[in-house]
N, C-alpha and C positions, 0 to 999 in steps of 0.2 A: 632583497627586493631592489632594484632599479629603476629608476623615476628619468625621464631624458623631456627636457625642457629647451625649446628653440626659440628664439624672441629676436627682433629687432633691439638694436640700441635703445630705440626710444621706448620700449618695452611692446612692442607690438607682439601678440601671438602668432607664430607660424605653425609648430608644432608638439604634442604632448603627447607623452607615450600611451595614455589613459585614454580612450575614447570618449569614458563617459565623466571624466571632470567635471565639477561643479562647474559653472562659468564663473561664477564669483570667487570663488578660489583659485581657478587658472589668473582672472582677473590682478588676485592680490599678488600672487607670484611675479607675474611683469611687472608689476610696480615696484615689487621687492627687487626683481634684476636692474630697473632701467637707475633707480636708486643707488645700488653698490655700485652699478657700469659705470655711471656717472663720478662717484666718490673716487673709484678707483683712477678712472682716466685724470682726473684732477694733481693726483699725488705720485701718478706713473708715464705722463704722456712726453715729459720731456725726455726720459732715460730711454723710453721706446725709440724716438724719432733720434738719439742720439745712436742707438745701434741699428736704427735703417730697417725694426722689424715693422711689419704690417697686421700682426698679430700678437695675442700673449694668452697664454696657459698661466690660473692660478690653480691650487686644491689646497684644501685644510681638513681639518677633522670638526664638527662639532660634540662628539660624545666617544667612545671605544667604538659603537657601530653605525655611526654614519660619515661618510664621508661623500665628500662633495669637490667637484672638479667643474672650472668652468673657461669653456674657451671662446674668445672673443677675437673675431676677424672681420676691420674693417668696419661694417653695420650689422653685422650677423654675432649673435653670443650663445652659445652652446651648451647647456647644462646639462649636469648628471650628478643626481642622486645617489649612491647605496648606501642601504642596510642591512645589517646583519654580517659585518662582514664577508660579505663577497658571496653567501649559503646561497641566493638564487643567481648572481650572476650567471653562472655557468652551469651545464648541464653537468651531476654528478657521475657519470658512466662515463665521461671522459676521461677522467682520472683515474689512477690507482688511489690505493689507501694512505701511500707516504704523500702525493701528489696535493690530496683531498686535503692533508692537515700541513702542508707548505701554504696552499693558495687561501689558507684563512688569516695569512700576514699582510698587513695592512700594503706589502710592494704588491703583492696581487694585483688588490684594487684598485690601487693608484693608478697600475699600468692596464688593467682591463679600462677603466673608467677615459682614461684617457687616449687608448686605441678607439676607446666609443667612437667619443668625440668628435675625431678626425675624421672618422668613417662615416659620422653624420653630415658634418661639411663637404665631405667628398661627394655623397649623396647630391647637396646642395650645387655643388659644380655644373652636376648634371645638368639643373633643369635652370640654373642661374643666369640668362643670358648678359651681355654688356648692357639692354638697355636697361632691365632690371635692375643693375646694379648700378648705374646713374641715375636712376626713378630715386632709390635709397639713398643715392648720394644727396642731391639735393631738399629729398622729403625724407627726414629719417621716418616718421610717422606713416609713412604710406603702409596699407591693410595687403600684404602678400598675397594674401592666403584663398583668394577669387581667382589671380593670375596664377597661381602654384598649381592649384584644384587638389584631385584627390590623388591624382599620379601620385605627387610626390609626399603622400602619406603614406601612399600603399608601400612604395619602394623601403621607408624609413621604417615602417614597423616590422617590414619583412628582414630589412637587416637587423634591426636592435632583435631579432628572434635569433637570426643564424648566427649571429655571433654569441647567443648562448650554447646554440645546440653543434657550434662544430668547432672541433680545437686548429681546423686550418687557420682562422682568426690570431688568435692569439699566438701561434707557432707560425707564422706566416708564411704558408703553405698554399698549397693550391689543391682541391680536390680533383681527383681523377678516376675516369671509369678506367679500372681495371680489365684489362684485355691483351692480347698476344701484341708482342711489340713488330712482328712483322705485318699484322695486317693495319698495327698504330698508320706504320710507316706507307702503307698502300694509300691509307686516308691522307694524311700528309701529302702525299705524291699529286692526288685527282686534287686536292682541296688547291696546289700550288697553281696547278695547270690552271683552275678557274679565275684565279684572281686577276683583275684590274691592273694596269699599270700603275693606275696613282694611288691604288690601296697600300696600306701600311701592315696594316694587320687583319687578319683573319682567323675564325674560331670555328671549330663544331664541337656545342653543348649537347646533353642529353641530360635530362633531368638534374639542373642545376651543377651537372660536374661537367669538368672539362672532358671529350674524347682527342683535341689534338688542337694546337695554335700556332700559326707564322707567325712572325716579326722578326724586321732588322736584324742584322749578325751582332750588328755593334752600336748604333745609335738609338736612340727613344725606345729602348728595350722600357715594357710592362715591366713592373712590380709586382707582388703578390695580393697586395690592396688596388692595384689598377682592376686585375682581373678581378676581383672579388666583386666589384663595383660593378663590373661590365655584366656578369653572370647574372650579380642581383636582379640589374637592370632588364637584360632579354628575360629574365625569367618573370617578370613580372607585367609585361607587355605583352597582350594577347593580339594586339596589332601587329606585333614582329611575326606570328606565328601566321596570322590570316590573314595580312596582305604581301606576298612576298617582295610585292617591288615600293615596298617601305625606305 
């Protein structure tokens, strides 16, 4: 099982994997984070600022199956849960049988738990604008989660789902709709002819896979988590679909 817990520094709630959490219990959790955030930044703030990060990743173990990863950027702290050894992370028809009894070592975890993480910030990029993030600069207390709305629940649970059920995640990959590579390349061809001169990139999805994307030869080339992000993203906008001059 996976538990994904989003909070302000100051412990404010933004987001939880659980919809129907007690509130009294979501409650004690942020008090539980802003508590460690706090202890930690005390006895780690100077070695940060000495190597210029703006961030930091810690994880530990509390028992043989739970392990816990927590990433903190800035005013944003990121948490993830698992138990069980990693048994629901991941969908088990991904794997093979030798794969199935590798991914119940604790490197698994560490590293699924902490692709989470990133993926969930990345998420946050999204919808994070500058003023937002001067609001949090100087009110760390400020309540997100009115200005966030439900967009940016719906995008976070729909990813914390595909990165169980698709190994492009974790192999960092890209999904694509399978089809003749000459008529890929027709697509490609019309797609190039329409684009804008100041556009950078350009995509045609089809049910959350890729059928074909521009970009640069050589500079601000996508990543495999750019796109993933980008996909989540259209695919979870019904505005992208019903207004086309969005």
């Amino acid at each position: 099982m996976i538990e994904v817990l989003v909070t302000s520094v100051a412990g404010k709630p933004i987001f939880h994997s659980d919809p129907d959490i007690d509130p009294d219990r979501l409650s004690s959790l942020c008090a539980f984070v802003q508590a460690t955030v706090a202890n930690y930044s005390m006895l780690y703030d100077e070695e940060e600022e000495m190597e210029g990060q703006d961030y930091s990743y810690v994880s530990f173990h509390c028992d043989d199956e739970t392990f816990i990863g927590v990433w903190t950027v800035k005013n944003l702290v990121f948490i993830a849960v698992c138990r069980g050894n990693g048994d629901e992370c991941t969908d088990e028809s991904l794997f093979s049988m030798q794969d199935q009894k590798k991914r119940k070592s604790t490197a698994f975890v560490e590293v699924y738990v902490q692709m989470l993480l990133e993926y969930m910030y990345g998420v946050m990029l999204f919808v994070m604008t500058d003023q937002l993030q001067l609001i949090l600069d100087g009110a760390p207390n400020f309540d997100l989660t009115n200005i966030l709305g439900r967009d940016t629940e719906v995008l976070m649970r729909s990813l914390l789902k595909e990165s169980k059920c698709s190994g492009a995640y974790l192999s960092g990959a890209v999904e694509v709709v399978t089809m003749d590579p000459d008529l890929r390349h027709e697509l490609s061809t019309i797609l190039k002819s329409q684009l804008q001169n100041q556009a950078l990139y350009s995509f045609l999805i089809l049910e959350g896979r890729v059928l074909c994307f521009l970009q640069p030869r050589h500079r601000f080339r996508l990543s495999s988590s750019d796109i993933h992000l980008i996909v989540n993203f259209v695919k979870n906008q019904p505005g992208l679909r019903k207004t086309e001059s969005w």
